[in-house]
PQR file of N, CA, C, O and H, with PARSE charges and radii, in Angstrom:
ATOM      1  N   UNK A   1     -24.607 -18.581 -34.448 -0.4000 1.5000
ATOM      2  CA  UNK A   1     -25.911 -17.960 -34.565 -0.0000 2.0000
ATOM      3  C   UNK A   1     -26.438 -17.696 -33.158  0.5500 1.7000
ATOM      4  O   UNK A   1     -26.328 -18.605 -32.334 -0.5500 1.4000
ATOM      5  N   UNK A   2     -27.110 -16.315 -32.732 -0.4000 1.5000
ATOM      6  CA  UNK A   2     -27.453 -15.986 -31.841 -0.0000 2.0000
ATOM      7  C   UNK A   2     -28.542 -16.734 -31.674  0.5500 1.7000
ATOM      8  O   UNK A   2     -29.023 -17.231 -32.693 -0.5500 1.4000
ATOM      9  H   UNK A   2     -27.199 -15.577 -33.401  0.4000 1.0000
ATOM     10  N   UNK A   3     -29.237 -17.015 -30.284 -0.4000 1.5000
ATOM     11  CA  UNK A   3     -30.366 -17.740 -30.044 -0.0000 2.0000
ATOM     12  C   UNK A   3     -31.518 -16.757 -29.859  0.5500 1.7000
ATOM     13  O   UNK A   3     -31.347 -15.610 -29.447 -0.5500 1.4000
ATOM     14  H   UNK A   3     -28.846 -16.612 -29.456  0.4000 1.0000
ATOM     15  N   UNK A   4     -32.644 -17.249 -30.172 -0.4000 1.5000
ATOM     16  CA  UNK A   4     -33.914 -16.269 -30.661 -0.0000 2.0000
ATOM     17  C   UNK A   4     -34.599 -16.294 -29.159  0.5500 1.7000
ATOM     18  O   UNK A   4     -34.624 -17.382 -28.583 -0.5500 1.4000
ATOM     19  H   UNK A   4     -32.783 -18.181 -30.507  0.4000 1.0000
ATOM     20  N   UNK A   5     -34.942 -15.579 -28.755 -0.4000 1.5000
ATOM     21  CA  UNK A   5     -36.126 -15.371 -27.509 -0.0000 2.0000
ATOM     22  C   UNK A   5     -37.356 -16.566 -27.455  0.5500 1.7000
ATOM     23  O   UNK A   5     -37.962 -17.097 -28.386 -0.5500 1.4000
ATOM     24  H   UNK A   5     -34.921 -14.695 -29.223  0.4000 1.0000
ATOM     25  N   UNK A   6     -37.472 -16.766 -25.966 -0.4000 1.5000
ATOM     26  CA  UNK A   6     -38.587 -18.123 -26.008 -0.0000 2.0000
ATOM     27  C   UNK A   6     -39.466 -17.910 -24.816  0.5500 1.7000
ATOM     28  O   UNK A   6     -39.138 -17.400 -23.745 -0.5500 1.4000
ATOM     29  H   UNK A   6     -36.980 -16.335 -25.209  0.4000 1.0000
ATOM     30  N   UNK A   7     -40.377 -18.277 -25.091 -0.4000 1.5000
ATOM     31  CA  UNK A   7     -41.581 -18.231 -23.854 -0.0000 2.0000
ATOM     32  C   UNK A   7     -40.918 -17.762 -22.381  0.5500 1.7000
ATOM     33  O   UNK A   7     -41.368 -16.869 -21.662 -0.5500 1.4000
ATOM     34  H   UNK A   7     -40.644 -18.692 -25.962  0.4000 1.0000
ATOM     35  N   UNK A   8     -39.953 -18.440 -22.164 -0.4000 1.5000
ATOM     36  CA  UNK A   8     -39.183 -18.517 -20.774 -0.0000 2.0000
ATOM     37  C   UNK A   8     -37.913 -17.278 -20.370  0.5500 1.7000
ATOM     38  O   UNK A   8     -37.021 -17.460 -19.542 -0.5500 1.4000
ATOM     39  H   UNK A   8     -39.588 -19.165 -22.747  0.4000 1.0000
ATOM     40  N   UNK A   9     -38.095 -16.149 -21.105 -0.4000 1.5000
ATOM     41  CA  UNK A   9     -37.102 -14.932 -21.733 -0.0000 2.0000
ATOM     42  C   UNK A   9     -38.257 -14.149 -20.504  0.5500 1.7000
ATOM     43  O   UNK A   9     -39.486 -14.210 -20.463 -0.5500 1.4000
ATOM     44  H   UNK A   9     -38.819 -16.000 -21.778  0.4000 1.0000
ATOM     45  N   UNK A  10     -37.174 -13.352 -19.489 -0.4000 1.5000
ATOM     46  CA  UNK A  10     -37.617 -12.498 -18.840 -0.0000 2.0000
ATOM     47  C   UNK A  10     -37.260 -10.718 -19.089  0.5500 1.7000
ATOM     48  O   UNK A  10     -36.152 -10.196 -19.216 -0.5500 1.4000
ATOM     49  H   UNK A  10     -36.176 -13.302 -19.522  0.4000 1.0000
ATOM     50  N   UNK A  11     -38.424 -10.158 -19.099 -0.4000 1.5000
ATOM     51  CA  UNK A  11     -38.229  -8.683 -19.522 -0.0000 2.0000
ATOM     52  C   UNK A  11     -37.651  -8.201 -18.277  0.5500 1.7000
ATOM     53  O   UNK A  11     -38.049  -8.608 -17.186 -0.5500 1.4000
ATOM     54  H   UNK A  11     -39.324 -10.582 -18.996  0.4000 1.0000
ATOM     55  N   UNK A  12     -36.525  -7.161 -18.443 -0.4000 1.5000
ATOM     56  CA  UNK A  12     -35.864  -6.019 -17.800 -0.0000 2.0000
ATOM     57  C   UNK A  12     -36.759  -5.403 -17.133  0.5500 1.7000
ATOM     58  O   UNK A  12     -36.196  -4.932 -16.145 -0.5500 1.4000
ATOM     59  H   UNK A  12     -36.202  -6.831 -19.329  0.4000 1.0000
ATOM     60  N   UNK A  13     -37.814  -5.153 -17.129 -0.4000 1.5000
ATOM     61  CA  UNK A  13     -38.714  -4.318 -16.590 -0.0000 2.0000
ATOM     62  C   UNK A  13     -39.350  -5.319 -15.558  0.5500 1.7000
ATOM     63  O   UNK A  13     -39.939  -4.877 -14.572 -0.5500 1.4000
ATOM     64  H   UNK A  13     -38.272  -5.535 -17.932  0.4000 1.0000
ATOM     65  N   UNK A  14     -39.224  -6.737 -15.798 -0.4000 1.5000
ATOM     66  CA  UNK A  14     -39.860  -7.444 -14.601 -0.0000 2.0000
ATOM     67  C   UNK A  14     -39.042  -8.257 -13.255  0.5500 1.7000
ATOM     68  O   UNK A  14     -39.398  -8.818 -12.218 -0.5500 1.4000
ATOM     69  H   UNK A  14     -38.745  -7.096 -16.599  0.4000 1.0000
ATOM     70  N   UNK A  15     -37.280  -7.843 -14.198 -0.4000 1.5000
ATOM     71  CA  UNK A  15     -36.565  -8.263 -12.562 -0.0000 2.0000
ATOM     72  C   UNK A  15     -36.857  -7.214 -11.780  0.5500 1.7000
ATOM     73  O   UNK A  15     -37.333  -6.108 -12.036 -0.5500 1.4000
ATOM     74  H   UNK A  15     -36.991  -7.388 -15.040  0.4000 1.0000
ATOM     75  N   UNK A  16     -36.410  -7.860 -10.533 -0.4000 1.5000
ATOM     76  CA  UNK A  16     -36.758  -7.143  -9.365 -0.0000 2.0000
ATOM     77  C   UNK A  16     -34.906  -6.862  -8.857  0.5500 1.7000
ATOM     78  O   UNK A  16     -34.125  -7.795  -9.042 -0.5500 1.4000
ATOM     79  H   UNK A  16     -36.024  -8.759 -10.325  0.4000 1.0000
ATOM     80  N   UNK A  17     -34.402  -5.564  -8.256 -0.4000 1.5000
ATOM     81  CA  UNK A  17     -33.476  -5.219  -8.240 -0.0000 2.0000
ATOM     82  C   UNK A  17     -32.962  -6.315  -6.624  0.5500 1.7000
ATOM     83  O   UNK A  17     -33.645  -6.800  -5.723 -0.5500 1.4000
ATOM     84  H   UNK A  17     -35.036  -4.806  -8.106  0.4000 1.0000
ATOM     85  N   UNK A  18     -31.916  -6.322  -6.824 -0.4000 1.5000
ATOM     86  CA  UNK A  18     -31.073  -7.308  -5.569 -0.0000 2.0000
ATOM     87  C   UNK A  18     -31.201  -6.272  -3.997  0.5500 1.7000
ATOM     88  O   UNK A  18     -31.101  -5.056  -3.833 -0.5500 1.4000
ATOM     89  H   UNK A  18     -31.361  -5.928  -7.557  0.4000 1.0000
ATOM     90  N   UNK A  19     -31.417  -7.219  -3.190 -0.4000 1.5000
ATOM     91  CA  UNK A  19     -31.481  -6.882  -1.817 -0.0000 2.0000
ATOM     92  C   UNK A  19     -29.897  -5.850  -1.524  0.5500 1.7000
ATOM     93  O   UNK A  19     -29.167  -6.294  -2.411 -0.5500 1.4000
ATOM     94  H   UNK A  19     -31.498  -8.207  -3.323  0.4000 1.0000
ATOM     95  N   UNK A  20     -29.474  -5.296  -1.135 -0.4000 1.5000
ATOM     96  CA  UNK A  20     -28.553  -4.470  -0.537 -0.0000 2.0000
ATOM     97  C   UNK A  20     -27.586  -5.746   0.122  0.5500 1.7000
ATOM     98  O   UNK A  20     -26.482  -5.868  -0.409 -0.5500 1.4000
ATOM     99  H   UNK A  20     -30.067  -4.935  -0.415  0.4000 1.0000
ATOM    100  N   UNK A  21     -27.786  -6.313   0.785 -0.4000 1.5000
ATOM    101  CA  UNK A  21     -26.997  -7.596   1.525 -0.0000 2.0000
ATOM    102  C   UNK A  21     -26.590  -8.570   0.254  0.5500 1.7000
ATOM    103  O   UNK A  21     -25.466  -8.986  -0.027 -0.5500 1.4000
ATOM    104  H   UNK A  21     -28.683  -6.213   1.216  0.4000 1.0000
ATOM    105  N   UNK A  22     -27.915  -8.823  -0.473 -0.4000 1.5000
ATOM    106  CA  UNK A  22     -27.507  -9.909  -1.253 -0.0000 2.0000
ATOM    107  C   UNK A  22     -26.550  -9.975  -2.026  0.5500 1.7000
ATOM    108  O   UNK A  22     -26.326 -11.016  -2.645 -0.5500 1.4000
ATOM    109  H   UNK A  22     -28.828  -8.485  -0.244  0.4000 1.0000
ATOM    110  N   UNK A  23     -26.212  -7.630  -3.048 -0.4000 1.5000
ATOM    111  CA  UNK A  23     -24.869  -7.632  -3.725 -0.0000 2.0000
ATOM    112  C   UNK A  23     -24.459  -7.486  -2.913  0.5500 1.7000
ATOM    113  O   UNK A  23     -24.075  -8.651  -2.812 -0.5500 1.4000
ATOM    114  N   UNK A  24     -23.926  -6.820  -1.614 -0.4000 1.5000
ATOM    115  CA  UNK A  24     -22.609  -7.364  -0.907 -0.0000 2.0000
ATOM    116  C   UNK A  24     -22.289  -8.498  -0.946  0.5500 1.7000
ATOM    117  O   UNK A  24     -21.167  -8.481  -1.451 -0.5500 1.4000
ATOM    118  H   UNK A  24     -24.237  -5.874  -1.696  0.4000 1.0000
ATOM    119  N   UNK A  25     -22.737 -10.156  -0.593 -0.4000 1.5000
ATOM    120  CA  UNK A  25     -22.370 -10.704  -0.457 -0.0000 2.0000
ATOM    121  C   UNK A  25     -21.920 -11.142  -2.083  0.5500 1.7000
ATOM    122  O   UNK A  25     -20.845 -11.719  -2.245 -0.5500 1.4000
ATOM    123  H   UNK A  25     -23.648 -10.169  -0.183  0.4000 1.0000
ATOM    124  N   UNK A  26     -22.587 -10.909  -2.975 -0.4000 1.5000
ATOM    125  CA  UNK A  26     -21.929 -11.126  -4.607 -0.0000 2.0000
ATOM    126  C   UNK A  26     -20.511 -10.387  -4.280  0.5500 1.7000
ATOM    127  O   UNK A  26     -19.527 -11.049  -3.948 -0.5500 1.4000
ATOM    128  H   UNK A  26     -23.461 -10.441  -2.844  0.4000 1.0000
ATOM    129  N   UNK A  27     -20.488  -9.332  -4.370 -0.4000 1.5000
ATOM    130  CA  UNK A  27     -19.361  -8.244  -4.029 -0.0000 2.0000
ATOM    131  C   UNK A  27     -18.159  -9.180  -3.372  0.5500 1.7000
ATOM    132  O   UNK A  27     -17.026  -8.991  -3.812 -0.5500 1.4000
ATOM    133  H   UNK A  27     -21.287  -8.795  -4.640  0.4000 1.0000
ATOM    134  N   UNK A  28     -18.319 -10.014  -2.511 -0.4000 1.5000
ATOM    135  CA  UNK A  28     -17.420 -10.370  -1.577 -0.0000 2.0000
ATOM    136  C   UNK A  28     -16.613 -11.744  -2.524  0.5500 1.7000
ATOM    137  O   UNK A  28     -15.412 -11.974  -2.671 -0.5500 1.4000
ATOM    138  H   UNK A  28     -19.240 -10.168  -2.154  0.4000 1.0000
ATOM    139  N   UNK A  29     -18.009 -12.596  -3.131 -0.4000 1.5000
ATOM    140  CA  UNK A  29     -17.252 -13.480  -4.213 -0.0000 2.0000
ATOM    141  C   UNK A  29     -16.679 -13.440  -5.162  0.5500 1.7000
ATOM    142  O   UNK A  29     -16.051 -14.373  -5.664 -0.5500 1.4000
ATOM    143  H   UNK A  29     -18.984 -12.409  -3.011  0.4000 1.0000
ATOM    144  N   UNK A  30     -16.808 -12.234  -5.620 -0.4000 1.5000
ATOM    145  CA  UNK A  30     -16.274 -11.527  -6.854 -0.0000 2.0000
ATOM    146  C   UNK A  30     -15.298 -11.370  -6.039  0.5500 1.7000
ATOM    147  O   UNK A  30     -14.975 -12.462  -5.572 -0.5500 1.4000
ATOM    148  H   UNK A  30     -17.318 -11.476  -5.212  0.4000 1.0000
ATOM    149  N   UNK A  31     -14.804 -10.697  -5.729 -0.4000 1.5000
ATOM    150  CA  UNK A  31     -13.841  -9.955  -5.020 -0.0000 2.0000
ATOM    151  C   UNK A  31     -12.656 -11.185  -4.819  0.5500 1.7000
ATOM    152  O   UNK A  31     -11.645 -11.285  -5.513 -0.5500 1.4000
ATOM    153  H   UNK A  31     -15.067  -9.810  -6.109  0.4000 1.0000
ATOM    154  N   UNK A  32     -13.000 -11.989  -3.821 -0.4000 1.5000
ATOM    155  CA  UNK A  32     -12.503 -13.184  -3.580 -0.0000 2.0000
ATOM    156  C   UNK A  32     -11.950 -14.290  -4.914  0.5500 1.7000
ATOM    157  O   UNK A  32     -11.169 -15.189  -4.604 -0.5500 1.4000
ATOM    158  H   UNK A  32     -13.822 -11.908  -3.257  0.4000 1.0000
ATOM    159  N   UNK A  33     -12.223 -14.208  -5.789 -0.4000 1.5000
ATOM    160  CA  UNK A  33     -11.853 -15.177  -7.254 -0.0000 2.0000
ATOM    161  C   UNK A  33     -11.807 -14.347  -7.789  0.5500 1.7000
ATOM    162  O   UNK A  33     -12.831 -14.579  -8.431 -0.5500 1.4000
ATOM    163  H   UNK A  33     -12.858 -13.477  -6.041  0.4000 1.0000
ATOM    164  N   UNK A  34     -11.328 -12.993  -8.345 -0.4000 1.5000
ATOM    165  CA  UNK A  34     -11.114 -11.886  -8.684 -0.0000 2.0000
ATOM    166  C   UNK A  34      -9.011 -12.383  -9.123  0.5500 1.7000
ATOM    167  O   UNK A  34      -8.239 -12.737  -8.232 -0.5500 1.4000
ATOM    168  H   UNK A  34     -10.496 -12.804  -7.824  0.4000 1.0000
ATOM    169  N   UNK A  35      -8.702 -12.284 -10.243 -0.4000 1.5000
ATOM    170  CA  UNK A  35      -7.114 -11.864 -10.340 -0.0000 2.0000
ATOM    171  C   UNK A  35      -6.516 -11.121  -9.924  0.5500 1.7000
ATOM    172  O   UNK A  35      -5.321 -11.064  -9.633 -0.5500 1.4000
ATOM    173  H   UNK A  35      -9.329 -11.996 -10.967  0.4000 1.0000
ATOM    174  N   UNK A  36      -7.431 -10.368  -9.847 -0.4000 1.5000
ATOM    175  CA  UNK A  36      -7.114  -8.870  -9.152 -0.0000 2.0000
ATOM    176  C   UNK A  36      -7.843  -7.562  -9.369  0.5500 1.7000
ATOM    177  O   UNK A  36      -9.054  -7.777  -9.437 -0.5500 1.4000
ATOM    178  H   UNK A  36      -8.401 -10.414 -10.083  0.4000 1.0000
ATOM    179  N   UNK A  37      -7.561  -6.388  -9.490 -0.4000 1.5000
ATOM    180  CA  UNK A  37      -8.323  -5.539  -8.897 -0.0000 2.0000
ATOM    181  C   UNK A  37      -9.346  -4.919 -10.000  0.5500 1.7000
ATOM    182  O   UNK A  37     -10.494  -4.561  -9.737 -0.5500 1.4000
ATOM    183  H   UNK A  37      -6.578  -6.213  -9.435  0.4000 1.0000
ATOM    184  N   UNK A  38      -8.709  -4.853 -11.330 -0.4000 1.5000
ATOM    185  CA  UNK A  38      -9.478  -4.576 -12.092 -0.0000 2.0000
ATOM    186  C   UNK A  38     -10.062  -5.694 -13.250  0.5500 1.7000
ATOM    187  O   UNK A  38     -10.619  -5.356 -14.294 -0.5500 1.4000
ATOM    188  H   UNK A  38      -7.776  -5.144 -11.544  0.4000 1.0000
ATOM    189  N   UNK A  39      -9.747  -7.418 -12.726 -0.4000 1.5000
ATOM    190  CA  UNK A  39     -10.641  -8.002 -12.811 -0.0000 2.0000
ATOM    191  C   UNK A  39     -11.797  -8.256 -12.012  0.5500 1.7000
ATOM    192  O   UNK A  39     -12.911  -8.738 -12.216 -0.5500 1.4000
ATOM    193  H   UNK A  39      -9.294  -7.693 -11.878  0.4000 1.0000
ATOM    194  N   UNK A  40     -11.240  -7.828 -11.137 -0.4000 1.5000
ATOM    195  CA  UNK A  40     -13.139  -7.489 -10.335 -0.0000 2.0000
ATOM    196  C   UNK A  40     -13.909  -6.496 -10.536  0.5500 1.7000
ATOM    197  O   UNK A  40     -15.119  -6.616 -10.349 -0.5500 1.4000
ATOM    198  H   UNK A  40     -10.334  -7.438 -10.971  0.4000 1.0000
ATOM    199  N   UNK A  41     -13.245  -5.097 -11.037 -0.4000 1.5000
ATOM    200  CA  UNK A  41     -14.248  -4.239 -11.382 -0.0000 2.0000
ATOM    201  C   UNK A  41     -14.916  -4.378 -12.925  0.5500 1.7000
ATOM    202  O   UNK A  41     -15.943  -3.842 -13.342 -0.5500 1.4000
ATOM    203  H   UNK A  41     -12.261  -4.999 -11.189  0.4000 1.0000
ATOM    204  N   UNK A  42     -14.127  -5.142 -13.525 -0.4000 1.5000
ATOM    205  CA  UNK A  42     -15.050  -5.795 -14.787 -0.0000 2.0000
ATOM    206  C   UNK A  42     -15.595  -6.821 -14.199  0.5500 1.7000
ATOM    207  O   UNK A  42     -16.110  -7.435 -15.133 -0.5500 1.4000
ATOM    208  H   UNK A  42     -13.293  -5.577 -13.186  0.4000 1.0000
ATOM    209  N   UNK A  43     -15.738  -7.210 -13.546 -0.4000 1.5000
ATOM    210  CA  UNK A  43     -16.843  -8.777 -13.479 -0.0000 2.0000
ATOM    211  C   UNK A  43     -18.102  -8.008 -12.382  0.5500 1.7000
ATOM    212  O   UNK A  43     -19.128  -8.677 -12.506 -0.5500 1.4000
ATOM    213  H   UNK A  43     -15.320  -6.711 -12.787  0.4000 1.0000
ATOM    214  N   UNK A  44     -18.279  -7.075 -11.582 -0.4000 1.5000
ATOM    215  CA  UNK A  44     -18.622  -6.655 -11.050 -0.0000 2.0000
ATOM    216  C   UNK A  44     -19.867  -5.572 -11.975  0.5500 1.7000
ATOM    217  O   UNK A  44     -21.081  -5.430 -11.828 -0.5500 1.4000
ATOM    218  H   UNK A  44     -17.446  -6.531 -11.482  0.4000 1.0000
ATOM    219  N   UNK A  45     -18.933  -4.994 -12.877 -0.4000 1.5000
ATOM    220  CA  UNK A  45     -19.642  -4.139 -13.602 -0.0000 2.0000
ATOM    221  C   UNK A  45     -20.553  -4.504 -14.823  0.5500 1.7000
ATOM    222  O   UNK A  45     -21.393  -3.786 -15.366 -0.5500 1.4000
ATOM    223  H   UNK A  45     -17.947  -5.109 -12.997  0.4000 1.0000
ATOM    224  N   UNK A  46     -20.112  -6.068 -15.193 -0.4000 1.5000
ATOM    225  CA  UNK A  46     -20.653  -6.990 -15.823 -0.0000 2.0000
ATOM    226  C   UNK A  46     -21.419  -7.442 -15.196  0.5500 1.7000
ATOM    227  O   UNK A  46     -22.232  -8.010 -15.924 -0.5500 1.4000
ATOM    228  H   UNK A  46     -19.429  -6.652 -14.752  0.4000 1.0000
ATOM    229  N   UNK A  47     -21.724  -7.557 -13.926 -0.4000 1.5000
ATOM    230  CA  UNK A  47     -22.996  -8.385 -13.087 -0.0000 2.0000
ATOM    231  C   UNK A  47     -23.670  -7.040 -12.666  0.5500 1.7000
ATOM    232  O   UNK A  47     -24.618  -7.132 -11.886 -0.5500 1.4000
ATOM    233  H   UNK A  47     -21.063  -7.095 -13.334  0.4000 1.0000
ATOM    234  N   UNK A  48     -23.441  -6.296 -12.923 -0.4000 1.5000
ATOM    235  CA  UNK A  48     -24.671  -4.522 -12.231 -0.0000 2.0000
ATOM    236  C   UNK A  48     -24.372  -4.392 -11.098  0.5500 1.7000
ATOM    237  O   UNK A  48     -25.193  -3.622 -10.601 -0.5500 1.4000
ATOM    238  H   UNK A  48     -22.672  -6.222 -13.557  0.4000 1.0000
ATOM    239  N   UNK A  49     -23.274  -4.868  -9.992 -0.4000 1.5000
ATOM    240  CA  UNK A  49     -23.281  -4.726  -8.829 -0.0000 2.0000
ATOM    241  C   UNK A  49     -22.051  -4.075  -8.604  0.5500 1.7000
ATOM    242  O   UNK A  49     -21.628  -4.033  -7.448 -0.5500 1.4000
ATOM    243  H   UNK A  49     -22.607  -5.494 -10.396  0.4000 1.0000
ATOM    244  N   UNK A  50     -21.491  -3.627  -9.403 -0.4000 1.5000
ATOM    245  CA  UNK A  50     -20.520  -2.303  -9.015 -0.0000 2.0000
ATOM    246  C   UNK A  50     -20.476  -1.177  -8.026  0.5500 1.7000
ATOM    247  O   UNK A  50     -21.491  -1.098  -7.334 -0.5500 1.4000
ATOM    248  H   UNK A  50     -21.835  -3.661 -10.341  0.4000 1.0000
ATOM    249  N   UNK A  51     -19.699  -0.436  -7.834 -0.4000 1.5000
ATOM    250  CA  UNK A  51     -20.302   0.612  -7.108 -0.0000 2.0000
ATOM    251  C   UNK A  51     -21.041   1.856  -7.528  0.5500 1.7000
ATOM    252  O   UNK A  51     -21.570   2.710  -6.817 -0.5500 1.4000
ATOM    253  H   UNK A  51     -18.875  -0.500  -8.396  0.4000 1.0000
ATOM    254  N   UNK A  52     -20.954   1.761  -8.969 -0.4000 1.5000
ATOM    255  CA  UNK A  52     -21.604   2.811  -9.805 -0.0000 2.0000
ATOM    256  C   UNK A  52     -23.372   2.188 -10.089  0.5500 1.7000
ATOM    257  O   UNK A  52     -24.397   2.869 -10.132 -0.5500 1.4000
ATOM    258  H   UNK A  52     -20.524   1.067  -9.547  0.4000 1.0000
ATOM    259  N   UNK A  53     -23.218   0.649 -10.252 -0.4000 1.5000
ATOM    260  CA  UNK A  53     -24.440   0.173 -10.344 -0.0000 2.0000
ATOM    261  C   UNK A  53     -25.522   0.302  -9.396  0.5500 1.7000
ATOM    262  O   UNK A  53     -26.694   0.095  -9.711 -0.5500 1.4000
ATOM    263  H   UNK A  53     -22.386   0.096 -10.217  0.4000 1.0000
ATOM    264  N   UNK A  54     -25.241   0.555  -8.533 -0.4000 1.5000
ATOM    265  CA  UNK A  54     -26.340   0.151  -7.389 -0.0000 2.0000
ATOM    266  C   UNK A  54     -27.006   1.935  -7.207  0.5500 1.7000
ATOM    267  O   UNK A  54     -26.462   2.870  -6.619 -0.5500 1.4000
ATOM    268  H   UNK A  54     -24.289   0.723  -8.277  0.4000 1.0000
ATOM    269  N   UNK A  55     -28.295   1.922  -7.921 -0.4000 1.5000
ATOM    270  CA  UNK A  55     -28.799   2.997  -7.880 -0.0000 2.0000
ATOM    271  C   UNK A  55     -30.565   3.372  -7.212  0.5500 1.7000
ATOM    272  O   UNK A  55     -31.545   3.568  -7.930 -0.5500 1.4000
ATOM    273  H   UNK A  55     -28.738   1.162  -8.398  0.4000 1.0000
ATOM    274  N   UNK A  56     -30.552   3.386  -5.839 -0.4000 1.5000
ATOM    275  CA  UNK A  56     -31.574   2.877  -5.097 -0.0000 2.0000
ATOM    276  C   UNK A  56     -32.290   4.277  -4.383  0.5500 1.7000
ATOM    277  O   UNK A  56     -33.262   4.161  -3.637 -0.5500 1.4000
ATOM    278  H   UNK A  56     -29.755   3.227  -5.256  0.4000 1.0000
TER
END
């Protein structure tokens, strides 16, 4: 059973998008514990910090 939304559930509209440095440095850990190449572009594209994601 899926879990229901609770006081502490943050709306999409109220994160604030990642510093430019901060996904690089995600980028670099991914990358780094990555199997390889297109397990990093799924884990990457799963965290929004792809290279298609970053839309500034």
């Amino acid at each position: 059973m899926a879990a229901k939304g609770s006081a502490n559930d943050i709306a999409d509209d109220e994160l604030e998008p990642l510093a430019d440095e901060t996904a690089r440095q995600a980028q670099r850990v991914v990358a780094a514990y990555a199997e390889d190449a297109d397990e990093c572009r799924m884990l990457l594209a799963m965290l929004g910090i792809g290279p298609s994601g970053r839309t500034e």
